[in-house]
C-alpha positions as CSV (number, residue, x, y, z in Angstrom):
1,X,-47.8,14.1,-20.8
2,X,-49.5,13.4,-23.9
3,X,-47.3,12.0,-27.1
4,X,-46.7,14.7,-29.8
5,X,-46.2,12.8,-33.4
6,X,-43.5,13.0,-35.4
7,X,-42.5,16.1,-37.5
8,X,-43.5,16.6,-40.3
9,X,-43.2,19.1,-43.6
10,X,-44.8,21.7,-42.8
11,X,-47.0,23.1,-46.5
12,X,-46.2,26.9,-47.6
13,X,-49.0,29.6,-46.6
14,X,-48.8,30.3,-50.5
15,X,-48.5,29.0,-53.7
16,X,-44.8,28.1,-54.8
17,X,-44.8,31.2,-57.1
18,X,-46.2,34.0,-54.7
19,X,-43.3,35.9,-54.2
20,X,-42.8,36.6,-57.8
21,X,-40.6,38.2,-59.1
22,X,-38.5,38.5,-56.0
23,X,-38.5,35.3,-55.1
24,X,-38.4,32.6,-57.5
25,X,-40.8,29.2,-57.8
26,X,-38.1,27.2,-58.8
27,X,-36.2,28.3,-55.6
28,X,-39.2,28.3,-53.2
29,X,-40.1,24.6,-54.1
30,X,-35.9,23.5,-53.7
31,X,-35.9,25.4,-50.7
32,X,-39.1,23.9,-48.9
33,X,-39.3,20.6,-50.3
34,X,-35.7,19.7,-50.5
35,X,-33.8,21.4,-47.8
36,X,-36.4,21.7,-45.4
37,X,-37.5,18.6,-45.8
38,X,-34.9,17.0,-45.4
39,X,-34.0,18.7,-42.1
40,X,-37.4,17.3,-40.9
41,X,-36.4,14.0,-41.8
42,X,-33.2,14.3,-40.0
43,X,-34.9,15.9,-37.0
44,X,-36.8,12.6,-36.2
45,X,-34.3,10.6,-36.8
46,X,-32.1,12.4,-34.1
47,X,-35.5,12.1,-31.9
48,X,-36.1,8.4,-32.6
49,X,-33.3,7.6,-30.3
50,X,-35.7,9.1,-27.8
51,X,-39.1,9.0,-28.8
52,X,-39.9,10.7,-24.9
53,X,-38.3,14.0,-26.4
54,X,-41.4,14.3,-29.0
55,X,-43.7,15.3,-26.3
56,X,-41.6,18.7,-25.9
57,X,-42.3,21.9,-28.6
58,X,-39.4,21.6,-30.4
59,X,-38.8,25.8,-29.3
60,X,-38.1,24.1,-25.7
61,X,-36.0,21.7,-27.0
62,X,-33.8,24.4,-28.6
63,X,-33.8,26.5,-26.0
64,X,-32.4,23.5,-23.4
65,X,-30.2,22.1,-26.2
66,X,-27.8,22.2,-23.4
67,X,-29.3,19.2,-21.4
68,X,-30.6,16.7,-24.3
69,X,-28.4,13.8,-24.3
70,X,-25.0,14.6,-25.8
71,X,-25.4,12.3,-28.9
72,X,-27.9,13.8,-30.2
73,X,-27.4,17.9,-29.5
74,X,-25.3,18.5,-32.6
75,X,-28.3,17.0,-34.7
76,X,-31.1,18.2,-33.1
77,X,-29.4,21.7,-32.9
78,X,-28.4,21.7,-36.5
79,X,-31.7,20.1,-38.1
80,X,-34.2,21.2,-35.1
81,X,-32.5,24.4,-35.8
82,X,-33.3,23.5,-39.6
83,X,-36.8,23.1,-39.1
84,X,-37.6,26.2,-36.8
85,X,-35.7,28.4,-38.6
86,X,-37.4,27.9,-42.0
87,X,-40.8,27.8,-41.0
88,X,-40.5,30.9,-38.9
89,X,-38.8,32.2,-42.3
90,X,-41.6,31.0,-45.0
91,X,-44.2,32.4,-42.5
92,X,-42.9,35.7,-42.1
93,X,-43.1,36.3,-45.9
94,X,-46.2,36.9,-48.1
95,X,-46.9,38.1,-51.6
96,X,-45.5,41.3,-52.1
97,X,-49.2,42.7,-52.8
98,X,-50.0,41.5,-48.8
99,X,-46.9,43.4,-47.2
100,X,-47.8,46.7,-45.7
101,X,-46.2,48.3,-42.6
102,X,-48.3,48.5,-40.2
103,X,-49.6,47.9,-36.7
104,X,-47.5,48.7,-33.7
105,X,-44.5,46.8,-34.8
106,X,-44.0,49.7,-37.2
107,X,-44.3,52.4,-34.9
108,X,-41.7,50.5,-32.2
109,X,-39.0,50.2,-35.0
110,X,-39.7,54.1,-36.1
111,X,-39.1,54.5,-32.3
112,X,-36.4,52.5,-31.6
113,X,-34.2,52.8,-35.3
114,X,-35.8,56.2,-36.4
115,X,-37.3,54.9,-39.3
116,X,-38.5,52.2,-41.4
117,X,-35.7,52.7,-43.7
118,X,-33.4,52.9,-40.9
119,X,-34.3,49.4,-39.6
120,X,-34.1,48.3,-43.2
121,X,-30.7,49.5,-44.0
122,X,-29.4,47.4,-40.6
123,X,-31.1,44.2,-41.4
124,X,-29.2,44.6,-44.5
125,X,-26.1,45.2,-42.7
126,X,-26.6,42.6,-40.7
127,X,-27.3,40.0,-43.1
128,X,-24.3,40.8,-45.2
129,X,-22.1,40.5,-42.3
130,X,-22.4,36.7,-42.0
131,X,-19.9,35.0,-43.3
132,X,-21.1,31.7,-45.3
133,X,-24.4,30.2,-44.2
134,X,-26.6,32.1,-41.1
135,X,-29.3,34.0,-40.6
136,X,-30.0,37.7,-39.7
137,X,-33.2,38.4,-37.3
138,X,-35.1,40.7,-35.4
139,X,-35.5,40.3,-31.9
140,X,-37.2,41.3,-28.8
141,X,-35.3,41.0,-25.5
142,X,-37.9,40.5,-22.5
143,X,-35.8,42.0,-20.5
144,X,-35.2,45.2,-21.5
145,X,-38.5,45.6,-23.9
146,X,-36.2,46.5,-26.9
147,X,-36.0,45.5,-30.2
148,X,-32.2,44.0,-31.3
149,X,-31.2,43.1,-35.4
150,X,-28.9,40.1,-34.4
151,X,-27.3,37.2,-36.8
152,X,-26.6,33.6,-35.8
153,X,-24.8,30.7,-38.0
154,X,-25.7,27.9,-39.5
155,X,-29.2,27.3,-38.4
156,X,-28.7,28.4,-34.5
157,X,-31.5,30.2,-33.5
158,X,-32.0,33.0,-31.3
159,X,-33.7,31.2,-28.2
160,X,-30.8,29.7,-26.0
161,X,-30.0,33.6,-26.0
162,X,-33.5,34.3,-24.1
163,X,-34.1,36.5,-27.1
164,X,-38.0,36.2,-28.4
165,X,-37.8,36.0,-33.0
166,X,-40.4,38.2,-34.7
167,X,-38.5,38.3,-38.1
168,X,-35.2,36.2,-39.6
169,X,-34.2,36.5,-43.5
170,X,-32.2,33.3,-44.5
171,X,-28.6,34.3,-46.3
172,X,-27.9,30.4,-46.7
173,X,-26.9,30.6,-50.7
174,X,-29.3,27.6,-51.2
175,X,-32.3,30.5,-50.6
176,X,-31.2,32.7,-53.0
177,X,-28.4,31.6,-55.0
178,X,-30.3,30.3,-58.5
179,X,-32.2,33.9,-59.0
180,X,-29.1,35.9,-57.5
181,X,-26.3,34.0,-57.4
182,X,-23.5,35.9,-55.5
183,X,-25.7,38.8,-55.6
184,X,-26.9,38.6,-51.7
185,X,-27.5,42.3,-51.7
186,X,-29.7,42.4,-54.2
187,X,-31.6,39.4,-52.6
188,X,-31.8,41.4,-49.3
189,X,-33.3,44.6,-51.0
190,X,-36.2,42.3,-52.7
191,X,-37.1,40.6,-49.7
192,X,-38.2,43.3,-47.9
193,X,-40.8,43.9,-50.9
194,X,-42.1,40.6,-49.4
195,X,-42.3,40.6,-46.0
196,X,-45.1,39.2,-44.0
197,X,-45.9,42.3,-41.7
198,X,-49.0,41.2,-40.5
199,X,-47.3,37.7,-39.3
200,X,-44.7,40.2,-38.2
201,X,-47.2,42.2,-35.8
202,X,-48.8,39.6,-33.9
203,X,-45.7,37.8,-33.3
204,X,-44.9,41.6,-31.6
205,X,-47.9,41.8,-30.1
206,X,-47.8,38.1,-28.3
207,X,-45.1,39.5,-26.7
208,X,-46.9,42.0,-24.7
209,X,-49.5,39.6,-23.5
C-alpha cells in the first residue's frame, strides 16, 4: 500500500473575512491557524509512533479507533477527531451571499422535519444541549435511509456510530466566544446565514451512490 504523507493544515475555501458579519476574521484565523493547527501537529505526532498508520484515510482510522494501539487512541481520537471535525466544519460553511437551500437535501429535511425551519430550530436545540465543548451534526444512517440531528463531545465524531456526517456546527467556545461570548444562541442563529448548502448536497447525494 502506498505511503500517505503527513498531515498537514489544511487552507480555508475562503478568505479569513468571508463570513462577515456572522462570523468574525479575527475568530476564523484563531480558529484555523491556531487550534486546528495545532491539532494537526498533534495528530502526527501521535502517528509518528507508527508511521504504517499514515497509509490509512484518517475517516478509517476514526472509525476503528478501537483497534489502533492503545497508546496512542486517546490522541489520535482527540486530535484526529480535531482535524476531521474542523475541516468537515470550515467546508460546510460559505459566505452568506453563496448559501441557498437547495437540491435534494432540502426537500429530504422538509420531508423528514416538516420544514426548513423545523430542522433549524432542532439543530439549535441540539447544539445548546451540550454541555461545555462538542459538536451538534446532521447525519444520515445507512441503515435506515434517515436523516438524525445528533451531538458528540469533545471532538468525537460521528463515524464509530456507523452514522455518515453531512453537516456539524462547532459549539467549542474557542469558535465563537470573541464575537459572542456566552451568547451561543445567538451564534447558532447566525450560522445558519452561512451554511455551505451546496457542500451540504453533494455530501447527501454521495450517499445515494
Amino acid at each position: 500500500m502506498e505511503q500517505r504523507k503527513k498531515y498537514t493544515l489544511r487552507p480555508l475555501p475562503y478568505a479569513y473575512d468571508a463570513l462577515e458579519p456572522f462570523i468574525d476574521e479575527r475568530t476564523m484565523r484563531i480558529h484555523h491557524d491556531k487550534h486546528l493547527g495545532t491539532y494537526v501537529d498533534n495528530l502526527n505526532k501521535a502517528l509518528d509512533q507508527y508511521p504504517v498508520l499514515y497509509q490509512f484515510p484518517l475517516e478509517r482510522l476514526l472509525y476503528n479507533i478501537q483497534y489502533l494501539p492503545k497508546e496512542i487512541q486517546t490522541a489520535v481520537r482527540n486530535n484526529g477527531g480535531g482535524v476531521y471535525n474542523h475541516n468537515f466544519f470550515f467546508e460546510g460553511m460559505a459566505p452568506s451571499s453563496q448559501s441557498k437551500p437547495e437540491g435534494k437535501i432540502i426537500k429530504e429535511i422538509e420531508s423528514q422535519f416538516g420544514s426548513l425551519k423545523a430542522f433549524q430550530d432542532k439543530m439549535k436545540e441540539a447544539a445548546l444541549s451540550v454541555f461545555g465543548s462538542g459538536w451538534a451534526w446532521l447525519v444520515k444512517n445507512p441503515q435506515s435511509g434517515r436523516l438524525m440531528i445528533v451531538t458528540t463531545p469533545n471532538q468525537d465524531t460521528p463515524l464509530p456510530g456507523n452514522l455518515i456526517p453531512l453537516l456539524n456546527l462547532d459549539v467549542w467556545e474557542h469558535a465563537y466566544y470573541l464575537k459572542y461570548q456566552n451568547r451561543r444562541a445567538d451564534y447558532i442563529d447566525n450560522w445558519f446565514h452561512v451554511m455551505n448548502w451546496d457542500m451540504v448536497n453533494k455530501r447527501f447525494e454521495n450517499t445515494e451512490k
